[in-house]
C-alpha positions in Angstrom: 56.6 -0.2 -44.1 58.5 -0.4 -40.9 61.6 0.0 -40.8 64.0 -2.6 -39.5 67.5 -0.8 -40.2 70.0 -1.6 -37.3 70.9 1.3 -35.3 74.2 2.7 -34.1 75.8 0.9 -31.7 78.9 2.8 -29.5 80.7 0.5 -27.6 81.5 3.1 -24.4 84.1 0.3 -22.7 84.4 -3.0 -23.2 81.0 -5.1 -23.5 78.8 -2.0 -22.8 76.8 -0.7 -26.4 74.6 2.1 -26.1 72.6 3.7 -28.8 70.7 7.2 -28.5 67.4 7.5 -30.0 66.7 10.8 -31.9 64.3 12.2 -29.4 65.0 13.6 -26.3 68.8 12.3 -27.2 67.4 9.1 -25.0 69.8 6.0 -24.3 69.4 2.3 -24.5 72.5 0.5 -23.0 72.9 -3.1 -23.6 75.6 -5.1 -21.0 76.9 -8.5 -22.5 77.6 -11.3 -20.8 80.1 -13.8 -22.0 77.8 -16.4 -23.4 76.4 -13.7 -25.7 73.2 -12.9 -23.8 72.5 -9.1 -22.9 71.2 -7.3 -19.9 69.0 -4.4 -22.0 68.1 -1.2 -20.0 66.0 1.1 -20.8 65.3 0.4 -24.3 63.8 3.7 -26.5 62.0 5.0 -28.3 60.1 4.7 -31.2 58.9 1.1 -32.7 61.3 1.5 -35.8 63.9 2.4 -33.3 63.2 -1.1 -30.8 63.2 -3.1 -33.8 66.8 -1.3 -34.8 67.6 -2.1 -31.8 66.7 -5.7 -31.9 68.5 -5.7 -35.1 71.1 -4.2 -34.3 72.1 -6.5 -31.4 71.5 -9.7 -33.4 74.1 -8.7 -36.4 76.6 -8.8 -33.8 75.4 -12.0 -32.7 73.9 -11.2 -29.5 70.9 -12.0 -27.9 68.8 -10.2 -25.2 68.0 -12.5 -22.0 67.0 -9.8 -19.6 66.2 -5.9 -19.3 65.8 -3.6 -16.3 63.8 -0.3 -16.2 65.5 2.7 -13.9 62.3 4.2 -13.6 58.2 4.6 -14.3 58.4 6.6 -16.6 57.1 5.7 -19.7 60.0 6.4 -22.0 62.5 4.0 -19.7 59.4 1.6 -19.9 59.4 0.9 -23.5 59.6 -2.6 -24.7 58.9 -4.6 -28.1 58.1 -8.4 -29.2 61.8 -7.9 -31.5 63.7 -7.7 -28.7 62.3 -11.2 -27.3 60.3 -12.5 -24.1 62.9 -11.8 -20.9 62.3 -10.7 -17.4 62.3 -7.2 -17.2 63.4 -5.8 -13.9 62.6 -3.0 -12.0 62.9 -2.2 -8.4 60.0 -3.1 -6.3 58.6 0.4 -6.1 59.0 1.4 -9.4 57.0 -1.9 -10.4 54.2 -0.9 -8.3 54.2 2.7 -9.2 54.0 1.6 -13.3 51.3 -0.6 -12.9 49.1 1.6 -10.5 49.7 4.3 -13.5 49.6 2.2 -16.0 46.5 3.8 -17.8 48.2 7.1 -17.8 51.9 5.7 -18.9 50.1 4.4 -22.1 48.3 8.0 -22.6 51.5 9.8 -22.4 53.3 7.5 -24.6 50.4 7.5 -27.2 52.1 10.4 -29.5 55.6 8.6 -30.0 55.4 4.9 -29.1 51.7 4.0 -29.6 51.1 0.2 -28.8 54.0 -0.6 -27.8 54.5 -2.7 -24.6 54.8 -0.9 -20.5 53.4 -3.4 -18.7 54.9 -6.3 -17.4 57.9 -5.3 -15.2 58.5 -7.9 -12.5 59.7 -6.7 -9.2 63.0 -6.5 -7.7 63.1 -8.0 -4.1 63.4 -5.2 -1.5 66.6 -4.0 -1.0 67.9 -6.4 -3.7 71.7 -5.1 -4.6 71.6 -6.7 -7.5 69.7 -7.5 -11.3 69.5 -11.0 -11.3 70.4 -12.1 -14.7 73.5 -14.6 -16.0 75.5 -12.1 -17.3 78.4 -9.7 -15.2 77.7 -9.0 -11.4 75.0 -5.4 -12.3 74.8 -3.7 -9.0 71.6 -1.7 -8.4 71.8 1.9 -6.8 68.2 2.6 -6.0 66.9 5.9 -4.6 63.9 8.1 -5.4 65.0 11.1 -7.2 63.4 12.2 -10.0 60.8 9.4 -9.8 59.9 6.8 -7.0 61.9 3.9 -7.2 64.3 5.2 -9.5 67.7 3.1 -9.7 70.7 3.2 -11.6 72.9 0.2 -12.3 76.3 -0.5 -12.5 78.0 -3.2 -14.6 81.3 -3.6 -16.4 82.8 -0.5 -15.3 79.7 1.4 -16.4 76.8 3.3 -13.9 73.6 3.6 -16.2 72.1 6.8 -14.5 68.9 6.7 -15.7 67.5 10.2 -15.8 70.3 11.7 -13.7 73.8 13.3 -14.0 72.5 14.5 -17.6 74.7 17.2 -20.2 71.2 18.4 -21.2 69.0 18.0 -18.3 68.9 19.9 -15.4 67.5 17.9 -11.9 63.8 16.9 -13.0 62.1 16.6 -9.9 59.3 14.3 -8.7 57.0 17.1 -7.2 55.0 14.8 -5.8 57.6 13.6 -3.2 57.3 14.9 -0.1 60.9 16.3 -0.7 61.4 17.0 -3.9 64.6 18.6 -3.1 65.8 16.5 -0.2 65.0 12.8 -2.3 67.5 14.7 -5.6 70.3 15.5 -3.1 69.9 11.8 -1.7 70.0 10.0 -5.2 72.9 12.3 -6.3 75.0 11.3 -2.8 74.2 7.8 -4.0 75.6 7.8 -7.1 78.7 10.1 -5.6 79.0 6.7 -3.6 79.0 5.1 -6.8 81.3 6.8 -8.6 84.3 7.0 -6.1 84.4 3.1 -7.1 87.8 1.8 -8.5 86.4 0.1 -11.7 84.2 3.2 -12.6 85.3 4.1 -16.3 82.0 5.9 -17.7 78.3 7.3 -16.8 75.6 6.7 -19.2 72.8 9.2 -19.1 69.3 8.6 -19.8 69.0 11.6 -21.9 72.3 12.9 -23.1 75.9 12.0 -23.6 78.4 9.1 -22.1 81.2 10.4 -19.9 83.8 9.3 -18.2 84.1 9.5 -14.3 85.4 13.5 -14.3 83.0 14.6 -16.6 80.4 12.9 -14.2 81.7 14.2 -11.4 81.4 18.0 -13.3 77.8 17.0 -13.6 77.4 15.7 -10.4 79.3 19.3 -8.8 76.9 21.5 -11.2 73.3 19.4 -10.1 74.5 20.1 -6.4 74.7 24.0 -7.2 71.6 24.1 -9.1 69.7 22.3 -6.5 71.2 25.3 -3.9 69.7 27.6 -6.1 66.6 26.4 -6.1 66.6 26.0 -2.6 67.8 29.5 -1.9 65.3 31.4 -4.8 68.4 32.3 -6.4 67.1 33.3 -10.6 69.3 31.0 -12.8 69.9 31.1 -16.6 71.9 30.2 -18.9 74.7 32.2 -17.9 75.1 30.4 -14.7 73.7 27.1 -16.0 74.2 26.2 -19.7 71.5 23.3 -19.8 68.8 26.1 -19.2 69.4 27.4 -23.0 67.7 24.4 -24.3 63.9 25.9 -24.2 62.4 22.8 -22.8 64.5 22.5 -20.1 63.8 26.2 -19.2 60.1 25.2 -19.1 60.5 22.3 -17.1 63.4 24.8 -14.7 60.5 27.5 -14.2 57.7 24.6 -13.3 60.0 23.6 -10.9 60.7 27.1 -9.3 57.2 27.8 -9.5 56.4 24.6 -7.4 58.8 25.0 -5.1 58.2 28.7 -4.5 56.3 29.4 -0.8 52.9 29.9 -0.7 52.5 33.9 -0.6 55.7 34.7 -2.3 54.3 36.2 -5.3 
């Protein structure tokens, strides 16, 4: 049987929940408006965990009336018939990119959310500066680090970063772009924009913990220095990077350096 248990919900300032799913210590943040609806983005992981989810926010009374995605990847495209039939957002590039991928997304989902729903995103207008739902003013901070299209959204006080400005993660590339490093240094002076705001109080993470604006802007300081070192071939470890003693992120650190190493260096 499938478990319907609600899940843990951490209010992080008022009217923003987020709950962290087990694996890959991913978030789902929920934004309430103040008719009760709920602006869901980036709802993970599992089925048992959606359905918690779903749970969850209906024992406080709430109801979900629209989502948003940050990016096409297929752990921030996650979504399940619990949580209700709502427009689910995404900027227009990250639309396109998750449907023109869509075969693959489902592949590499198989192993920990198998059937559960990626399609369906509808696309943000160009340029749009905002999600439009009922709920608070939820400015959108688009850019294309780490994946095309990516955007981060700011509501209530709060900036959900999507996979950026991460405890645990190092800067995840998207080798693919024709600037790997030049689109991450772009999406991080973005969010910097973002974060000098007044009514920041806290960063939410895709994959890792809530912080408030200095602890983002320690995060923000130590992506710039690791992006210089991969730039420069500086080696990097733990010593000079703490996130690289996780062993997956090490992996994912030497693919990168590997990548971005010129052809002929060895």
């Amino acid at each position: 049987m499938t478990s319907r248990a609600p899940r843990a919900l951490v209010e992080v300032a008022p009217g923003v929940l987020v709950a962290t799913a087990r694996r890959y210590t991913t978030t789902s943040t929920a934004v309430v408006g103040d008719d009760a609806g709920c602006l869901l983005v980036d709802p993970a992981l599992t089925e048992a965990e959606l359905r918690g989810l779903a749970a969850a926010l209906q024992g406080r009374g709430l109801r979900v009336v629209a989502a948003f995605s940050t990016h096409p990847h297929w752990d921030h495209l996650l979504w399940h018939p619990a949580l209700g039939q709502v427009p689910r957002w995404a900027t227009a590039r990250a639309a396109a990119v998750a449907r023109a991928h869509a075969a693959e997304l489902r592949e590499q989902a198989a192993d920990e959310a198998p059937g559960l729903a990626l399609e369906g995103l509808l696309a943000l207008p160009d340029g749009a500066g905002h999600v439009p739902w009922t709920g608070p003013p939820t400015a959108v901070v688009a850019h294309d680090a780490h994946a095309p299209g990516h955007a981060a959204v700011l509501a209530r006080g709060v900036l959900v970063a999507g996979d950026m400005l991460s405890d645990l993660e190092v800067p995840l590339l998207d080798l693919s772009a024709a600037d790997p490093l030049g689109e991450y240094s772009t999406g991080l002076d973005r969010l910097a924009a973002a974060l000098r705001r007044n009514d920041l109080r806290v960063v939410v993470p895709g994959h890792g913990r809530p912080t408030d604006r200095d602890g983002a802007l320690a995060r923000l300081d130590a992506d710039r220095r690791y992006l210089d070192a991969l730039a420069a071939g500086r080696p990097l470890d733990a010593n000079q990077d703490a996130r690289l003693a996780d062993p997956w992120t090490r992996g994912e650190h030497e693919r990168q350096v590997r990548a971005l190493r010129p052809l002929g260096s060895g």
